[in-house]
Backbone as numpy.savetxt, mean C-alpha at the origin, in Angstrom:
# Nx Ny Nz CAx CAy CAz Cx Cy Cz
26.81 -15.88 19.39 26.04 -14.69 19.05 24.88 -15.07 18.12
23.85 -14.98 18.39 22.62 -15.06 17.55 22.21 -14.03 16.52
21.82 -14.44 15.52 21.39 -13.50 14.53 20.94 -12.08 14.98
19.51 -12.37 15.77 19.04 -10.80 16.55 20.15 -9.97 16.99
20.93 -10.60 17.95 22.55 -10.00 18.67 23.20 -8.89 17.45
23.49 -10.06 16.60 24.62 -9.77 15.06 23.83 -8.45 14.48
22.94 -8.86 14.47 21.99 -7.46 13.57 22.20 -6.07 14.50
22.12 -6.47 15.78 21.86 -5.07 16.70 23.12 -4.65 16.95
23.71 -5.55 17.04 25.79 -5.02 17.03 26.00 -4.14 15.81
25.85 -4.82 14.55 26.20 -4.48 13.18 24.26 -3.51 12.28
24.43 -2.13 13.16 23.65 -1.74 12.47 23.47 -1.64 10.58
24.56 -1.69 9.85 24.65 -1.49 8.62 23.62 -2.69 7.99
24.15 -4.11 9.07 23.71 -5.81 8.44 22.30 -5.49 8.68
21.71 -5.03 9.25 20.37 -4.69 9.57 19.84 -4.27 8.65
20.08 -2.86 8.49 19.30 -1.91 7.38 19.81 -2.78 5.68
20.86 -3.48 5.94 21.04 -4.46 4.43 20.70 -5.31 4.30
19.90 -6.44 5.59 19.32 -7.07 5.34 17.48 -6.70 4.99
17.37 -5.95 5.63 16.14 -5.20 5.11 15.55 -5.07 3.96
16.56 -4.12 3.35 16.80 -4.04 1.80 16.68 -5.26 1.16
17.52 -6.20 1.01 17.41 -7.07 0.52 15.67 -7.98 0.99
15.71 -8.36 1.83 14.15 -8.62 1.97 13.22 -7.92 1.21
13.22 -6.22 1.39 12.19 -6.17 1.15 12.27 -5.60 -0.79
13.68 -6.13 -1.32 13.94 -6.21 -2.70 12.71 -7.56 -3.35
12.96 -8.54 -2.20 12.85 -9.96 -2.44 10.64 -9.93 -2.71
10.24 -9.10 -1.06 9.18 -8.90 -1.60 8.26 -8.32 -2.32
9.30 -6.77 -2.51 8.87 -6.14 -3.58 8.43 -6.97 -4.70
8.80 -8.31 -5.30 9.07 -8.95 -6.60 7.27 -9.82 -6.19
7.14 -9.88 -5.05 5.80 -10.45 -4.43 4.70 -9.32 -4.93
4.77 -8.12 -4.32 3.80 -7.23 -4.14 3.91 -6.64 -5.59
4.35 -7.35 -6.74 3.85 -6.67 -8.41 3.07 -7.80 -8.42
3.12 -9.20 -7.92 2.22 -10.20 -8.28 0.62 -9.38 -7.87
0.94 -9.18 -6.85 -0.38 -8.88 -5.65 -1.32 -7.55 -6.88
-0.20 -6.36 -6.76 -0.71 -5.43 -7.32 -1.61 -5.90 -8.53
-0.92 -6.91 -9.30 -1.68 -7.15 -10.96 -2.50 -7.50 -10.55
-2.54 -9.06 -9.43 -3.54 -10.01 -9.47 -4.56 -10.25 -8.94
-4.67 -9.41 -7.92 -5.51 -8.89 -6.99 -6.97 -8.34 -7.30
-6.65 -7.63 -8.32 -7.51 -6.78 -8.72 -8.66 -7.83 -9.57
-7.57 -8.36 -10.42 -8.20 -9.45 -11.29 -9.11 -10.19 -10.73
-8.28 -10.91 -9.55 -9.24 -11.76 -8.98 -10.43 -11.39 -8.43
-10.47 -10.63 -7.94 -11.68 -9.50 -7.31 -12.81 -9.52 -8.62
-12.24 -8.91 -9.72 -13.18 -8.97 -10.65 -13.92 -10.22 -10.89
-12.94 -11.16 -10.77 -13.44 -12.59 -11.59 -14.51 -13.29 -10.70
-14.36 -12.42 -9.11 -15.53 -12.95 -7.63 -16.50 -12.42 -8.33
-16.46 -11.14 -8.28 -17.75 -10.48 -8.94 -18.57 -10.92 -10.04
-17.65 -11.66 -11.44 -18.28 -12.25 -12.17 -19.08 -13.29 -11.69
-18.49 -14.14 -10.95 -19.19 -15.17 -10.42 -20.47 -14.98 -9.44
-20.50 -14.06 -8.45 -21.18 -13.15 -7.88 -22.45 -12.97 -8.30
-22.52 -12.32 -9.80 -23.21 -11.82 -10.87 -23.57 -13.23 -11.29
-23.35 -14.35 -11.90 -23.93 -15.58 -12.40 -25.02 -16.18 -11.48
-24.36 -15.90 -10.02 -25.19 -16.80 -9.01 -26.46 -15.71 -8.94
-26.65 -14.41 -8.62 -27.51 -13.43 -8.39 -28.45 -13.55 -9.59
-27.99 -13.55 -11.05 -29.27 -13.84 -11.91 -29.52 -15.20 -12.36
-28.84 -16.14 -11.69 -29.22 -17.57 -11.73 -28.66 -18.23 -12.88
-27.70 -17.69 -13.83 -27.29 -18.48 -15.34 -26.75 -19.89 -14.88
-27.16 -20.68 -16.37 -26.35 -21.83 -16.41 -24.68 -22.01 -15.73
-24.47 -22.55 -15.80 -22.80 -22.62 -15.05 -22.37 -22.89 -16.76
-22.72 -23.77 -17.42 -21.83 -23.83 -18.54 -22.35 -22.46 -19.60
-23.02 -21.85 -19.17 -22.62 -20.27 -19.92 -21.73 -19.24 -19.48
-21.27 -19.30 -18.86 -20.53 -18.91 -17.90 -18.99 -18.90 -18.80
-17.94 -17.81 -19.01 -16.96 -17.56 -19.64 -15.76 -18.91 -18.79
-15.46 -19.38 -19.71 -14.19 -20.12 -19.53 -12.84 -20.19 -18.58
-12.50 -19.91 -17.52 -11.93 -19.12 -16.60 -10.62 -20.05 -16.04
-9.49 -19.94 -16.93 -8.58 -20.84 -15.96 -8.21 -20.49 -14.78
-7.37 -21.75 -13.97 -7.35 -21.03 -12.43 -6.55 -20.13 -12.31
-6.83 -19.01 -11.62 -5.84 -18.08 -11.34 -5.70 -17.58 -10.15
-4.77 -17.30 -9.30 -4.68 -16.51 -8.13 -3.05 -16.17 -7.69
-3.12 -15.73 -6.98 -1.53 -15.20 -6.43 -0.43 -16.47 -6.95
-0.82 -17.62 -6.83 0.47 -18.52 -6.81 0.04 -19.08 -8.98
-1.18 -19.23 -9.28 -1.62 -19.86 -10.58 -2.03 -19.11 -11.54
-1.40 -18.86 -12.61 -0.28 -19.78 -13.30 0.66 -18.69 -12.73
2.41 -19.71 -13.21 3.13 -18.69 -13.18 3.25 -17.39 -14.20
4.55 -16.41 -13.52 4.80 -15.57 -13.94 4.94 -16.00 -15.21
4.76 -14.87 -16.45 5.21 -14.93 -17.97 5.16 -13.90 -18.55
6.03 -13.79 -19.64 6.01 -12.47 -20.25 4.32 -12.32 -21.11
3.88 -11.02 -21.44 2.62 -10.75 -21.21 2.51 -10.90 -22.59
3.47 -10.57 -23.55 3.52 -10.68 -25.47 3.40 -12.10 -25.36
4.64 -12.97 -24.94 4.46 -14.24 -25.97 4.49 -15.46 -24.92
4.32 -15.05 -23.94 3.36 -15.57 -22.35 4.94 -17.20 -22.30
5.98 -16.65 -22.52 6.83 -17.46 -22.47 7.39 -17.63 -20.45
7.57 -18.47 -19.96 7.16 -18.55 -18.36 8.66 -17.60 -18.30
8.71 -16.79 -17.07 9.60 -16.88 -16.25 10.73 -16.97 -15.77
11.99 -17.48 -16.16 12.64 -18.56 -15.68 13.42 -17.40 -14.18
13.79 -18.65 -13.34 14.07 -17.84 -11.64 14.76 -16.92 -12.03
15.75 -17.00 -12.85 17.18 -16.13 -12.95 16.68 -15.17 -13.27
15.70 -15.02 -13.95 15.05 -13.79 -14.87 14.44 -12.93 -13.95
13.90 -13.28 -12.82 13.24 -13.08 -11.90 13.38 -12.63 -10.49
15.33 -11.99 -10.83 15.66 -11.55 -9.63 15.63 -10.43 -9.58
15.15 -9.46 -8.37 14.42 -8.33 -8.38 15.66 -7.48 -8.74
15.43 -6.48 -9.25 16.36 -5.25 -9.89 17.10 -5.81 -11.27
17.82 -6.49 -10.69 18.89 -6.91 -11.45 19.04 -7.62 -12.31
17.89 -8.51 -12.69 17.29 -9.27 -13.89 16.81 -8.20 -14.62
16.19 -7.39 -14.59 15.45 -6.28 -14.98 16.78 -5.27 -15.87
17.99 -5.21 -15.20 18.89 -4.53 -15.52 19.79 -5.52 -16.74
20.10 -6.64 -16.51 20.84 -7.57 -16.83 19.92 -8.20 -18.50
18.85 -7.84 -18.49 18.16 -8.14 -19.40 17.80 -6.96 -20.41
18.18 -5.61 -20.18 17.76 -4.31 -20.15 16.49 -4.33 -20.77
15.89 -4.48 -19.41 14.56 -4.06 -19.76 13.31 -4.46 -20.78
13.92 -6.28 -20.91 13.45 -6.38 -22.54 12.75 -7.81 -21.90
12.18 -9.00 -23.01 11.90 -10.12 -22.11 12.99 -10.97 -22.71
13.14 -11.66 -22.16 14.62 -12.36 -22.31 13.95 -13.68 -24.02
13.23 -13.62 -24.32 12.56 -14.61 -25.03 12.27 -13.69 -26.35
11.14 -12.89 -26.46 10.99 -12.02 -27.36 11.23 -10.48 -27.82
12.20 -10.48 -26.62 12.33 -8.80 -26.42 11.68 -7.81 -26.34
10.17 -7.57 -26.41 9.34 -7.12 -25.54 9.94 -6.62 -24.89
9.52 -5.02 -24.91 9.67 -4.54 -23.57 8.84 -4.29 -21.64
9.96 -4.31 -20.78 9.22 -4.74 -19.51 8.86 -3.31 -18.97
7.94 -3.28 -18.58 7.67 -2.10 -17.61 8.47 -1.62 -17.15
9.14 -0.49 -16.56 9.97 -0.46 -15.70 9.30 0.09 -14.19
8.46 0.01 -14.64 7.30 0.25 -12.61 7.68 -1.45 -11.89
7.85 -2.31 -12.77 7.98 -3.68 -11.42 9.30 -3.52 -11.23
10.72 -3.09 -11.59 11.59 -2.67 -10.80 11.79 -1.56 -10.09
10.97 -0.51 -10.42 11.15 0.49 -9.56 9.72 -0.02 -8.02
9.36 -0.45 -8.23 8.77 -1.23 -7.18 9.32 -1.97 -5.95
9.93 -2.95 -6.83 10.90 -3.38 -5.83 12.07 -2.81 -5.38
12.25 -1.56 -6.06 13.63 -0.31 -5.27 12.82 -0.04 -4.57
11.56 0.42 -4.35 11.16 1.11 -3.32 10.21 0.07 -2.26
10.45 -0.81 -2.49 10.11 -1.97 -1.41 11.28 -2.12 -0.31
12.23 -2.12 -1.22 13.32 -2.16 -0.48 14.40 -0.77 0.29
14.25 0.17 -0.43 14.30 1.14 0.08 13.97 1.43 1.00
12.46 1.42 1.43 11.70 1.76 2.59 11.84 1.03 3.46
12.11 -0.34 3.16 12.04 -1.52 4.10 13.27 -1.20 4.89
14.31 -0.84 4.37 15.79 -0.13 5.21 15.58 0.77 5.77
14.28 2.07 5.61 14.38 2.81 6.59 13.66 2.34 7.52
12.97 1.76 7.46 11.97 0.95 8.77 13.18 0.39 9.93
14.11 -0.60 9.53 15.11 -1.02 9.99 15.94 0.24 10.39
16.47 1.12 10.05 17.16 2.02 10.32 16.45 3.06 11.11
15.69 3.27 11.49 14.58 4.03 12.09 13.97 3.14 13.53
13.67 2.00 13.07 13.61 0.95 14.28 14.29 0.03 14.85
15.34 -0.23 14.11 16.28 -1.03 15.11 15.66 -2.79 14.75
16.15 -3.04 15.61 16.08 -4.86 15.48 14.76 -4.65 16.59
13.54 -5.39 16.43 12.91 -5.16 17.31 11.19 -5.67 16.44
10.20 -5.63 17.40 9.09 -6.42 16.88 8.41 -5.29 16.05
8.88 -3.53 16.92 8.18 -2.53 15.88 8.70 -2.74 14.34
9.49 -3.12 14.35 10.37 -2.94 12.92 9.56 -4.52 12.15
9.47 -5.24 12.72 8.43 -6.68 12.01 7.50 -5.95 11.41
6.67 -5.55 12.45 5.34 -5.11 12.42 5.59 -3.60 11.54
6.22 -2.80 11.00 6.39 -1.80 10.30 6.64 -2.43 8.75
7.48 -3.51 9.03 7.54 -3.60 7.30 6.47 -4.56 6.51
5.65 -4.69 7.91 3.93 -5.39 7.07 2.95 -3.80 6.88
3.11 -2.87 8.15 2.77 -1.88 7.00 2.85 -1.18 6.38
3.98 -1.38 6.05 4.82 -0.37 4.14 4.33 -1.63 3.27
4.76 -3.10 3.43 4.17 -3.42 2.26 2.64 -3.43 1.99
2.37 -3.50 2.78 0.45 -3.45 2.78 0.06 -1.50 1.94
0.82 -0.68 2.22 0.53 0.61 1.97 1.15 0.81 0.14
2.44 -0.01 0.21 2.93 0.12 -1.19 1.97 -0.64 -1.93
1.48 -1.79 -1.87 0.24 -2.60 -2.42 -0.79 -1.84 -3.18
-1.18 -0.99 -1.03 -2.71 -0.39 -1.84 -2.25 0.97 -2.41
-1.59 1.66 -2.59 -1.08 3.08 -3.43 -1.10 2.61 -4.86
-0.82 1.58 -5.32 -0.78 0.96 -6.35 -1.68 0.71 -7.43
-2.54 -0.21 -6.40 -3.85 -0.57 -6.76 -4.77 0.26 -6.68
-4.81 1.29 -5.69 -5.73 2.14 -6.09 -5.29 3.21 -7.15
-3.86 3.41 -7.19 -3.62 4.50 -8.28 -3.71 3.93 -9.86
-3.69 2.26 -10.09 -4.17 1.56 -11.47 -5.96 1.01 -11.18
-6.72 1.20 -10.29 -7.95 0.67 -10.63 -9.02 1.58 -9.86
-8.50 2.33 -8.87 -9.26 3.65 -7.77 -9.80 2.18 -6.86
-9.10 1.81 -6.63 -9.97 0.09 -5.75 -9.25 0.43 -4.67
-9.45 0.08 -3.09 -8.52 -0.18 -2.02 -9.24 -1.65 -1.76
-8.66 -2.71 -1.90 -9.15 -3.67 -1.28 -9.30 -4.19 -0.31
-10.62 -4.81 0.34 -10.80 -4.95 1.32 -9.67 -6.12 1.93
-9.51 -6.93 0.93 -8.38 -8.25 2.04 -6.62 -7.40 1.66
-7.17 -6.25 2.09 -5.69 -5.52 2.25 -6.43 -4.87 3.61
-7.34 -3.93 3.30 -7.14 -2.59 4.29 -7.96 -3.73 5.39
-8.64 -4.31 5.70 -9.53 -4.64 7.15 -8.34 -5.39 7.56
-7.48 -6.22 7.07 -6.22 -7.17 7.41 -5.62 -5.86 8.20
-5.46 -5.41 7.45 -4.27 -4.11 7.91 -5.16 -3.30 9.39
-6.61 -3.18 9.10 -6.83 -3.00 10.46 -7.16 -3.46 11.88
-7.26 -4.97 11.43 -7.31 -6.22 12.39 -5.84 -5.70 13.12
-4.56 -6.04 12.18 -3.47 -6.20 12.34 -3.06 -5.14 13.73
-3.25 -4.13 13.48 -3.28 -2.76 14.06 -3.87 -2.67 15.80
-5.13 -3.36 15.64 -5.71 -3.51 16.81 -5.26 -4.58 17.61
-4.64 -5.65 16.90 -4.14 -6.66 17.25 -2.83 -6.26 18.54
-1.92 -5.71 17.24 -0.78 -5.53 17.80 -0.74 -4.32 19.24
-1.72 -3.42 19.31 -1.67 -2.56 19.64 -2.70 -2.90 21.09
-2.76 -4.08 21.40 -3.74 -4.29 22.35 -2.48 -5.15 23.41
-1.15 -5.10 22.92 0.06 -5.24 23.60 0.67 -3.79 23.60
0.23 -2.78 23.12 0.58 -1.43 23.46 1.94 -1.51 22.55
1.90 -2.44 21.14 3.31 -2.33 20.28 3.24 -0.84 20.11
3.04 0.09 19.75 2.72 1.44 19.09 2.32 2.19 20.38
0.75 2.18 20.18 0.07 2.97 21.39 -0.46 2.41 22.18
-1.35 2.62 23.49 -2.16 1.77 24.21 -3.23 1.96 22.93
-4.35 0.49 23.63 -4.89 -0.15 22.73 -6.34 0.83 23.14
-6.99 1.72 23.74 -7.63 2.81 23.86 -7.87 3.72 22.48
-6.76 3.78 22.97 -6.01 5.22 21.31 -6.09 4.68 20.28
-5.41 3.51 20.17 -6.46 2.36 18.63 -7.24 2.27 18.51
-7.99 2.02 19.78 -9.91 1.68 19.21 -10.09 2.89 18.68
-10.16 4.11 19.63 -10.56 5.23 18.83 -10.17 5.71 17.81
-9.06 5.59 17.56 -8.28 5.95 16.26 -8.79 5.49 15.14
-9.48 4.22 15.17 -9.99 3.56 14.37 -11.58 3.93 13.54
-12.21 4.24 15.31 -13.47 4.71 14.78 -13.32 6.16 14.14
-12.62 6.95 14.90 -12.63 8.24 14.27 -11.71 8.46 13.35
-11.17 7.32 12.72 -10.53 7.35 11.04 -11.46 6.93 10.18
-12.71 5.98 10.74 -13.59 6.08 9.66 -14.97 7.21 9.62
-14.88 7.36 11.05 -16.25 8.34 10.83 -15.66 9.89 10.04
-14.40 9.86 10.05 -13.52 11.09 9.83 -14.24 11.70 8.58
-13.58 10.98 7.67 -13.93 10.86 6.10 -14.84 10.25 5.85
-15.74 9.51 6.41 -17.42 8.97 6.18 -18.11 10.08 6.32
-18.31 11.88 7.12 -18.67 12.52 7.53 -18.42 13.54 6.44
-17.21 13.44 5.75 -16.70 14.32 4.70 -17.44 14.12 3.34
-17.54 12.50 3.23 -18.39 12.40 2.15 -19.79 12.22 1.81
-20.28 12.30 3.38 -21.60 12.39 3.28 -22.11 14.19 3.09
-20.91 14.88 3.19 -21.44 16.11 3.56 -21.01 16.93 2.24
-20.29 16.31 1.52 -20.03 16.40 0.16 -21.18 15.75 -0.88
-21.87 14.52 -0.55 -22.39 14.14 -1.41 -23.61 14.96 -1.19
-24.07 15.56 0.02 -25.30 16.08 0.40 -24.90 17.81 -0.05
-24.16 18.24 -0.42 -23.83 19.27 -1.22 -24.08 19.35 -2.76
-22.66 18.48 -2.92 -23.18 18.30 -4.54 -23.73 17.19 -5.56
-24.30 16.44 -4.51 -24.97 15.40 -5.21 -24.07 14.34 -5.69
-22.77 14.88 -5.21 -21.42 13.35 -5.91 -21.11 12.87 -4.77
-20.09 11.52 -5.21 -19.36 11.01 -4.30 -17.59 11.45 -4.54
-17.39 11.76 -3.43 -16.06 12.40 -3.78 -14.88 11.46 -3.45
-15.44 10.58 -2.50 -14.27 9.50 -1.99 -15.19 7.90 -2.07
-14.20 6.96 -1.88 -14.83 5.66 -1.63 -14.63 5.25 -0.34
-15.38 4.13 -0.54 -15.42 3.91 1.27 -14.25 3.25 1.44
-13.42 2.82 0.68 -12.30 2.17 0.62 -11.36 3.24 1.37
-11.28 4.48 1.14 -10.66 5.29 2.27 -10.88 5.63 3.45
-12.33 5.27 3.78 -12.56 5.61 4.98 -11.76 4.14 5.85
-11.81 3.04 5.16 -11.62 2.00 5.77 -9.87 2.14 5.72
-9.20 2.42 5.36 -7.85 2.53 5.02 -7.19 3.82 6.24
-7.96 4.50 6.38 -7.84 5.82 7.32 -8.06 5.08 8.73
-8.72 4.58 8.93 -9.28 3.42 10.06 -8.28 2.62 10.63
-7.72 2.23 9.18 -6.55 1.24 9.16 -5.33 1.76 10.35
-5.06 3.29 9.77 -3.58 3.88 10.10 -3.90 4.38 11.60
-5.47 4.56 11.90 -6.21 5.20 13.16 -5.46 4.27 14.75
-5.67 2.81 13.81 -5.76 1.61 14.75 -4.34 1.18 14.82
-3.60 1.69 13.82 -1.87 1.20 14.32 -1.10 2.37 14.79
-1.23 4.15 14.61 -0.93 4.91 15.71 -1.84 5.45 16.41
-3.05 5.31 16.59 -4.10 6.07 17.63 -4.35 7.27 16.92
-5.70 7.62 17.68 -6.60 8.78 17.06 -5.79 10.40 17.23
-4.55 10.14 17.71 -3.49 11.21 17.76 -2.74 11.87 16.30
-2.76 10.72 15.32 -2.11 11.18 14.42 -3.39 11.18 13.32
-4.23 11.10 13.78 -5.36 11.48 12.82 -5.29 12.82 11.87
-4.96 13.64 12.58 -4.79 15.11 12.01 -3.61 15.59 11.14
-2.56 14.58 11.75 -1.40 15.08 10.83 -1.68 14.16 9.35
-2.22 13.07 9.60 -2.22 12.34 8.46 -3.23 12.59 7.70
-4.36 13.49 7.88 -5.20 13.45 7.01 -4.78 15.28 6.29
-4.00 16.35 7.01 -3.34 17.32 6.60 -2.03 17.04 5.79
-1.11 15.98 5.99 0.07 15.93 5.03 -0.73 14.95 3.86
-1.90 14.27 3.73 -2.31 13.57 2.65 -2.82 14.67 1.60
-3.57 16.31 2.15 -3.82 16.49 1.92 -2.93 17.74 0.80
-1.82 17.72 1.38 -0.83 18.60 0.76 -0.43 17.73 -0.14
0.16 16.31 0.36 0.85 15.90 -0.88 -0.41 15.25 -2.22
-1.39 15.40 -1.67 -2.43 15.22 -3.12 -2.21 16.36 -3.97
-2.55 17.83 -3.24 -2.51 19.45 -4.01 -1.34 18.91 -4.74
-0.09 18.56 -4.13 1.08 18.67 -4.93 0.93 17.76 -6.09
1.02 16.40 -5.67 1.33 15.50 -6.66 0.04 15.35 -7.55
-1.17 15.62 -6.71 -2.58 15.74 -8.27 -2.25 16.88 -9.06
-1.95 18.11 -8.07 -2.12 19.21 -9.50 -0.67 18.77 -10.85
0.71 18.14 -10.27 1.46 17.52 -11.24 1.03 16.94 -12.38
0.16 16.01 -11.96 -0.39 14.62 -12.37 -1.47 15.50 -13.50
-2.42 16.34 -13.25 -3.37 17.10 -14.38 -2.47 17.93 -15.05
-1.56 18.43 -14.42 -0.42 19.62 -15.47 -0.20 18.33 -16.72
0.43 17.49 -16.27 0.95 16.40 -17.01 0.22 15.95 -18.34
-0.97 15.53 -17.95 -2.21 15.08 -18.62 -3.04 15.90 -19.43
-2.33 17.14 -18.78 -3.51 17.63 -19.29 -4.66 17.94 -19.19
-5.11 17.62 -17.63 -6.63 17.10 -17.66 -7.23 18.00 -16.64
-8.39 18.09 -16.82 -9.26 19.60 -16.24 -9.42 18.76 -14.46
-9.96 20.00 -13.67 -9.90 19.99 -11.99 -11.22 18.56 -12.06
-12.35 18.44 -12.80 -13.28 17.40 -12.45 -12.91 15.77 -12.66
-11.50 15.98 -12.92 -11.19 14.47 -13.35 -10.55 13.85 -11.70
-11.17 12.26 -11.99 -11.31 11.83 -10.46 -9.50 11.21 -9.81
-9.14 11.98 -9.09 -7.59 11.62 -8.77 -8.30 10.33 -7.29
-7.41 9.32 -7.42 -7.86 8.92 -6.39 -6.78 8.98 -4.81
-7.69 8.98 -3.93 -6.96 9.36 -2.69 -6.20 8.59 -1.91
-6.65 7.23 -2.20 -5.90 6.35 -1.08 -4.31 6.28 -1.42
-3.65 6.55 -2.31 -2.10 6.81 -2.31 -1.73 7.87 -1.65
-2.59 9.24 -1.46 -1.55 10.00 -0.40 -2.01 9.58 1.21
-2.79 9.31 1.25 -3.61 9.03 2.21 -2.55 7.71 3.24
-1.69 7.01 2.09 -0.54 5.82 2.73 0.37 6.40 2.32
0.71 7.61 1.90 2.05 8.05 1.61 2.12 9.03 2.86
1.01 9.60 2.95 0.66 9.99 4.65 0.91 9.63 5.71
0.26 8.28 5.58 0.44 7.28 6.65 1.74 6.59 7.72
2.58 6.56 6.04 3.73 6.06 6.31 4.83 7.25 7.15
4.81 8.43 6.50 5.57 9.24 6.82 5.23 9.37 8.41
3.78 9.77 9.03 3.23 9.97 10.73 3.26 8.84 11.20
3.97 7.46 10.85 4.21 6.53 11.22 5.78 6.83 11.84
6.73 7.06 10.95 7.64 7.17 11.67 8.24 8.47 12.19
7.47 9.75 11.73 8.32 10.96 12.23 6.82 11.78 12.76
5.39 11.22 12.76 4.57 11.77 13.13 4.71 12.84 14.57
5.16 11.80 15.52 5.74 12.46 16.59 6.56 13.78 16.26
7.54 13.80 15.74 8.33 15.15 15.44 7.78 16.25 14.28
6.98 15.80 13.57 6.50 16.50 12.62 5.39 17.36 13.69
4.67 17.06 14.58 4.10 17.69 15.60 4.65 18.59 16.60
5.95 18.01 17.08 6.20 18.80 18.23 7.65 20.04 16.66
7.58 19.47 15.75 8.28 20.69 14.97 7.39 22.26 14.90
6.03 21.40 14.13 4.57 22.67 14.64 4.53 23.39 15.67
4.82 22.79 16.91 4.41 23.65 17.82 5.70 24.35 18.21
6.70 24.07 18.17 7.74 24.92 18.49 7.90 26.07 17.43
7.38 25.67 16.44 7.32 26.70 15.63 5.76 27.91 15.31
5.22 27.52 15.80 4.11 28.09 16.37 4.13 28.56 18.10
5.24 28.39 18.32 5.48 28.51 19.48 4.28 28.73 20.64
3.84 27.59 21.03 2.46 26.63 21.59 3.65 25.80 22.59
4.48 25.18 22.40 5.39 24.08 23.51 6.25 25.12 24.13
């Protein structure tokens, strides 16, 4: 019996191996979330040196850094890491919450991160079965948990997230993994002209920008991995769960209607949901609108 076999016999080993995976990369995607951003900045600095021509040795001091350099360390007394410390949840628990060196306390968003890396990653599995949709689903929950992240700590969607994510989409979908590859192309274009159209017609109103293009490209994204079909549900449930969770988020704060909430987290909290129940969340509408 081969692993694939074992998994599809033993639905439970499935949805637990899931979990566990996507515990494992949850502990990946807090690297991504921090470092990402950083690095982006540090292009731009450089960006900026070459465009007004400065010396290179005026130029700020910059050790190497990127996803793998340096390692992990606590952020007070930058003491490294060690593996044990570093096992998702449960180091976090086992340490309560402190750094094992100076006691510093740890965030508790990089374990609840990786609960919900892994969480989700089991319903993907449990929802899809052993199968290539279920591969290809838990690249995009982690790609969506990433950018919800990053855009909800910097209003950024990055581009070597969302165009990956929409390569990926067209890719897969030109084997008809999802939809025929028709319904992707279009899905694609009319996820970006969607909201490119919204904010041009907003900015030509009130003189602002209300979204970044980082959503139009992210909308594009979800266009090209279910087709220009779920365009509507996903840009209507993004739009409820923003009312909900922004007006929370200003109750909370405190903070008046002009303060800028950014969109690309419901917009993949959207995504994800008309990913797997889009289909029924539609034909629930119409039976209840009684239209089917």
């Amino acid at each position: 019996m081969t692993i694939f076999e074992a998994l599809s016999f033993y639905p439970p080993l499935n949805i637990g191996g899931a979990i566990i995976l996507g515990l494992m990369v949850g502990s990946f995607l807090n690297v991504v979330i921090y470092r990402l951003p950083v690095m982006m900045e540090q292009e731009w600095k450089q960006e900026c040196r070459l465009i007004l021509e400065l010396e290179e040795e005026t130029a700020e001091s910059e050790e190497k850094f990127n996803l793998a350099t340096p390692n992990s360390c606590c952020p007070k007394c930058k003491t490294p890491i060690k593996p044990w410390q570093n096992i998702p949840v449960i180091s976090y628990i086992l340490l309560k919450g402190r750094c094992g060196n100076c006691q510093a306390p740890i965030s508790i968003r990089y374990p609840l991160i990786e609960a919900a890396t892994g969480i989700l990653s089991g319903i993907i599995a449990w929802q899809l079965g052993v199968s290539p949709q279920t591969i290809a689903g838990f690249f995009l929950t982690w790609c969506l948990i990433s950018l919800t992240m990053i855009d909800a700590d910097h209003k950024i969607l990055p581009d070597q997230i969302t165009l990956p994510l929409l390569w990926a989409g067209l890719i897969l979908n030109s084997f008809s993994l999802f939809v025929p590859l028709q319904d992707a192309l279009w899905g694609a274009v009319a996820g970006y002209l969607s909201l490119w159209s919204v904010y041009q017609g907003f900015k030509l109103l009130t003189g602002k920008e209300g979204m970044g293009f980082g959503d139009f490209k992210l909308l594009a994204a979800l266009g090209a991995w279910m087709g220009w079909q779920s365009l509507l549900v996903i840009i209507l449930l993004s739009s409820l769960v923003g009312a909900i969770i922004g007006s929370v988020i200003l109750f909370a704060n405190k903070q008046g209607r002009d303060t800028a909430i950014p969109f690309g987290p419901y917009l993949a909290i959207a995504g994800w949901i008309s990913f797997l129940w889009g289909d029924k969340i539609i034909q629930a509408y119409l039976q209840f609108s009684g239209l089917s």
